[in-house]
N, C-alpha and C positions, 0 to 999 in steps of 0.2 A: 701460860697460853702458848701452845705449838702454832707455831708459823713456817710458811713452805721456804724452802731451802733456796729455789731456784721459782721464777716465774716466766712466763711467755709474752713477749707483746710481740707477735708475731699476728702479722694483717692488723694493725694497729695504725691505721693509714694506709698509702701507697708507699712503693719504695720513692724514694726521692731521687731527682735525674741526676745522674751519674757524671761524674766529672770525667769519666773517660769511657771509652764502647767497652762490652764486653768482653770483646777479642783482645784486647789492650789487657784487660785485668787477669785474664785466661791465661795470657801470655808471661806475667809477672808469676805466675802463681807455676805455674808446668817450668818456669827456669827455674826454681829454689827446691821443685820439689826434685829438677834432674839434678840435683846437688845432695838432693838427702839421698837420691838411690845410688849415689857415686861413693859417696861416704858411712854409707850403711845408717841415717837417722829415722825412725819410725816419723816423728811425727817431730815437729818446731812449734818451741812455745816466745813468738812473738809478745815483747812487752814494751818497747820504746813505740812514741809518738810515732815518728819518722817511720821507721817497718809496717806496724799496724797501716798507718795510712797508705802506705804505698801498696803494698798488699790486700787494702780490705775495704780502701777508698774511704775508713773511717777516725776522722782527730777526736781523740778523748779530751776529758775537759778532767784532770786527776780527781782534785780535790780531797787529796785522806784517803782514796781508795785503788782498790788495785784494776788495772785493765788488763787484759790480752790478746790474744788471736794465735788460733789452732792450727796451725797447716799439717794434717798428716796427707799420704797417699792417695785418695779420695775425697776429702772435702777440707773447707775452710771456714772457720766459726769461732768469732767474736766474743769474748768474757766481757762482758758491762754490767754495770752498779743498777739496780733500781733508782738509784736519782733520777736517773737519763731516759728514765720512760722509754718509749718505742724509736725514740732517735737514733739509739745505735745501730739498730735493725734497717730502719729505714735508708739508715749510709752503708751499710755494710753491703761488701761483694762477696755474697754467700751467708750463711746462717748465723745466728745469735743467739746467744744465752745468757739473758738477766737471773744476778743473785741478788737475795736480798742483807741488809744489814741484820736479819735474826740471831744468825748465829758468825762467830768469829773467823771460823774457817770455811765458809760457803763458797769464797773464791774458789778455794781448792778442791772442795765438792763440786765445782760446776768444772777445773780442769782435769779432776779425776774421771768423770764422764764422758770423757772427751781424748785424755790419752792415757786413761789408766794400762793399756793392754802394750805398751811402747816399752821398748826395752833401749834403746836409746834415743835422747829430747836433744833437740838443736835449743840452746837461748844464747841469750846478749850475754856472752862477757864483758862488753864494755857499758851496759845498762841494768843487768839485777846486779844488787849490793847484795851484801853478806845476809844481814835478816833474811832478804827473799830466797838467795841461795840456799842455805838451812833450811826454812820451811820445805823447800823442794826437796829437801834428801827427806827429810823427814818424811815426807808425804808418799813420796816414789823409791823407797828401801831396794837398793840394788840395781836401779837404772844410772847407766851412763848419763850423765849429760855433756855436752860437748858445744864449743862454739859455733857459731849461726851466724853471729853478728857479722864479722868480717867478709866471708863469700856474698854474704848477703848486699853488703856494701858495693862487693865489686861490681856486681847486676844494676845498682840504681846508678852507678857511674855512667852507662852508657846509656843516652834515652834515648828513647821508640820518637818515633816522627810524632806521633798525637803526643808526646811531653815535650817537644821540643817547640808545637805548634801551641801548643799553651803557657811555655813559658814568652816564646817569643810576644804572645799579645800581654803577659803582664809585664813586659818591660817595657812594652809603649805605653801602660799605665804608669810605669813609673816617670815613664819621661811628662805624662800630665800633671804628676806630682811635682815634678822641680818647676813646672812652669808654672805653679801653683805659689811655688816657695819665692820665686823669683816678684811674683806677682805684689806678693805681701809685703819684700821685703824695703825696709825703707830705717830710717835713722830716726831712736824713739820708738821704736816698735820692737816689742819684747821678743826672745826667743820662742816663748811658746804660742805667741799668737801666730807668728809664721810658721809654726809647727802643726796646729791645728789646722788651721786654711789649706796645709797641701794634704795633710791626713783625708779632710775632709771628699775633697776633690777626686781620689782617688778611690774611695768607698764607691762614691757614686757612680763613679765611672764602672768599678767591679761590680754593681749593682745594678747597671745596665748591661753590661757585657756578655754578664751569668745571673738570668733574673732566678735561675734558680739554688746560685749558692750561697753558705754560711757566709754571714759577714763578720771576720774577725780576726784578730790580729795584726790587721794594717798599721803604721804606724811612720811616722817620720820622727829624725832628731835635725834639729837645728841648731847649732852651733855658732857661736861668735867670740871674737876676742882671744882670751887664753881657753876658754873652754873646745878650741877646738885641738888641743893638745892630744888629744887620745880619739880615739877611731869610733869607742862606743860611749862617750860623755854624754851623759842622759841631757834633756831640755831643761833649763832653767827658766827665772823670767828676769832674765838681766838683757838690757835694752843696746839694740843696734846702736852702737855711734861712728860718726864718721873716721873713716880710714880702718876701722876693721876690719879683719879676715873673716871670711864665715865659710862655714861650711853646711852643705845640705845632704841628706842623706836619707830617701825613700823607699822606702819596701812596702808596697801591696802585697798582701798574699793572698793567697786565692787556693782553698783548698789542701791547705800544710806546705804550698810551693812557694819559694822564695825568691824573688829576684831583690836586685838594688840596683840606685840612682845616687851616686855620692860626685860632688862636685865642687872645688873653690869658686867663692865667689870674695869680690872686696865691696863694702858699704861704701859709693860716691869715689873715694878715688885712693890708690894703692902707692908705695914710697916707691922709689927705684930697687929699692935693694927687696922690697916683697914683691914685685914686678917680674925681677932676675930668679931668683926663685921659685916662682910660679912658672913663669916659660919654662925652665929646665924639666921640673918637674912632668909637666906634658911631653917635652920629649922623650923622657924616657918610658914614660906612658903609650907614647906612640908606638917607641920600639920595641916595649911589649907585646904589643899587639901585633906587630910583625914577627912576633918569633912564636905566636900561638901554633903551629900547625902539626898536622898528625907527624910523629917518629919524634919529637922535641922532648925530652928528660925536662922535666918541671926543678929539679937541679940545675942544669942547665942555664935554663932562661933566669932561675934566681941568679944566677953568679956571673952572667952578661952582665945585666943591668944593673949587680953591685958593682964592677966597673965600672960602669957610667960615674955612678953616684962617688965612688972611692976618687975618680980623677978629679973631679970638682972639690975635695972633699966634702965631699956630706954624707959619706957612707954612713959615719957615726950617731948620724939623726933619722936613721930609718928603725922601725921597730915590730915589722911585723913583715909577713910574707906578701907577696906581688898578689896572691890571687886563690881562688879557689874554685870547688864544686857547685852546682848551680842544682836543684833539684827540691825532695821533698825535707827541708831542713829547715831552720832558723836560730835564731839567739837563745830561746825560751829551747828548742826542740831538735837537737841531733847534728850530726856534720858527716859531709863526705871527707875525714880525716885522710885517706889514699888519696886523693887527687888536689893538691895543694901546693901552689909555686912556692916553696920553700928549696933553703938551701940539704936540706935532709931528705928529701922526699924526691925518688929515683923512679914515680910511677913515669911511664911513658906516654905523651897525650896522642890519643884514636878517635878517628869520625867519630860522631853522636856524644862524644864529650861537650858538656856547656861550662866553662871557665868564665872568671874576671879577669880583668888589670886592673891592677891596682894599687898603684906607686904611693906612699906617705912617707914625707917627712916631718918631723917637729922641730923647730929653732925653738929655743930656749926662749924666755923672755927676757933676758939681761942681753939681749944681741938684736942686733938689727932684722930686719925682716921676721919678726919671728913669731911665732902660729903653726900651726897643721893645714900641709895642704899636701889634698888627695884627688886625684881623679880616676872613675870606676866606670869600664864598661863591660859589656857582658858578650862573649863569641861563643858561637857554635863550633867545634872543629870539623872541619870536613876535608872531605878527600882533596887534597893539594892546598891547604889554607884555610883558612876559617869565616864566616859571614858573622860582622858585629850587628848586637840585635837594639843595639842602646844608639840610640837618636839624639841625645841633647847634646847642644854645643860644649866647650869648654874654652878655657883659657883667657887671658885678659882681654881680647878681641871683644869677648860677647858679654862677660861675666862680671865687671865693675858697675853694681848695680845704682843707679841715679834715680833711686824711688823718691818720691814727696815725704820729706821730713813731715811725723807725726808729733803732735803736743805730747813733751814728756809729760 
């Protein structure tokens, strides 16, 4: 039995409201394409979560199949699954074209329609793997293809005021989050029951805010004891007890955008020596944040603040970089890898950059004080310094929490 290659769900509903105006999406779309006429690409074959969405206003759900997004010179248009019914269409900024599962290479029949006439394709080198790459020569015999991914990168590093206006409200969501976390938490009460509680809060909150977007991917980890040794220790359900370290760590997302809420806390009451440790820690967190502002080398500010850390010694218990890109990203979905307080990394930080702080250290467990503690806030850089958009307290002042012991 012949079955159609390609199908329409086009007017298949309404479009569904736009996470951003159309001049904002216009705008994303007219800077990649003055990049293809600069560098001679016909057309760009977008495949990562993170590009599609920033470009197309549309997050795929995989699943075994292939996505992407067209940008030649004139228009932009969507590759989606028949799974996804008229969903892709409905999110997409600009057109769509559902293939079905009939035949093996339908994807490629729906991208040969689309840029069979291109003689050089922008895609992700750091997102098609080798299978995908292959099928593409094979399919497109004699076309250049060339990298996208990186310029493409450079463009979502600097956001537009409508993405900066939208991340800044989901970071006051995240701060509902930690006072969500803070709410719950108490000695006897499992990791993931205060995990859920602030996940919870925070849904509803996005679900009030944007009654007309996707709810998904929110998510919190809660952290206690030795599980707060590493940055992304998934939730357990191992139980607060007293004098614990813990740690909380909140991301709503809203639309593929990603902020965080990451913050020490101690159950009831902390030693001296995890006290001394925890203050430090904030200071240097502090003075992170003082050295956020536009003409700063993200080399730089890493290799301050390993001073800090090296005079006390505790250089040797840090394990990861101060901070990153704030945008269309997450765990599961892409990274602004250019913009990253690391000691390697010479990008220079400019207005409409959105950054973290974000100091961690680990003591061992055969030593005193010892846990993971991190404190994470989120700044905008702007012209002579930067505005933080993260609101929740930190430090032993506010964060030794004295919740009502729960029946183990």
């Amino acid at each position: 039995m012949q079955r159609d290659r390609l199908q329409s769900f086009v007017g298949n509903g309404e479009k569904a409201a736009p996470t951003f105006s159309a001049t904002e999406m216009q705008r994303r779309q007219d800077a990649i394409r003055a990049h293809m006429a600069q560098t001679g690409v016909d057309a760009a074959l977008f495949t990562s979560y993170h590009n599609i969405n920033y470009y197309a206003d549309f997050l795929y759900c995989q699943f075994g199949r292939r996505y992407g997004l067209v940008i030649d010179h004139d228009k932009a248009t969507t590759i989606s699954a028949g799974i996804d019914g008229g969903q892709p269409w409905r999110r997409s900024f600009g057109g769509n074209v559902t293939y079905t599962d009939w035949q093996k290479d339908n994807y490629f029949h729906a991208l040969r329609q689309l840029a069979g006439n291109a003689k050089r394709i922008g895609i992700e080198f750091d997102h098609v793997n080798i299978d995908l790459l292959d099928l593409l020569k094979a399919e497109f015999p004699g076309v250049a293809f060339v990298d996208i991914a990186a310029p493409a990168m450079r463009l979502r590093m600097i956001k537009s005021a409508e993405e900066i206006a939208h991340i800044t409200e989901m970071a006051r969501i995240a701060d509902v989050g930690g006072a969500a976390c803070v709410e719950a938490t108490a000695v006897g009460v499992p990791e993931h029951e205060v995990a859920l509680h602030s996940t919870a809060a925070m849904v509803r909150e996005i679900a009030r805010t944007w009654p007309h977007a996707e709810l998904l991917d929110t998510w919190t980890w809660f952290q206690s004891g030795v599980n707060t040794d590493g940055a992304h220790n998934p939730v357990t359900s191992r139980k607060i007890q007293r004098g614990d370290i813990l740690s909380l760590n909140c991301f709503p997302m809203v639309a593929g955008y990603y902020v965080a809420l990451e913050r020490t806390l101690f159950a009831e009451e902390a030693s001296d020596e995890h006290i001394r440790l925890w203050e430090f820690n904030c200071k240097v967190h502090d003075r992170g944040k003082e050295l956020l502002v536009p003409g700063k080398k993200c080399s730089e500010i890493a290799a301050e603040l390993n001073e800090m850390y090296a005079a006390e010694n505790l250089l040797q218990y840090r394990s990861f970089g101060y901070g990153h890109s704030f945008g269309v990203l997450c765990h599961y979905y892409g990274r602004e890898a250019g913009l990253e307080l690391r000691e390697d990394c010479e990008t220079v930080l400019e207005p409409g950059m959105v950054v973290s702080m974000e100091p961690m250290i680990t003591i061992p467990e055969n030593m005193p004080g010892a846990g993971g503690y991190r404190e994470h806030d989120i700044l905008v850089i702007e012209e002579g310094g930067n505005r933080n958009i993260t609101g929740f307290p930190y430090g032993p002042e506010h964060l030794i929490v004295k919740g009502k012991a729960k029946a183990a």
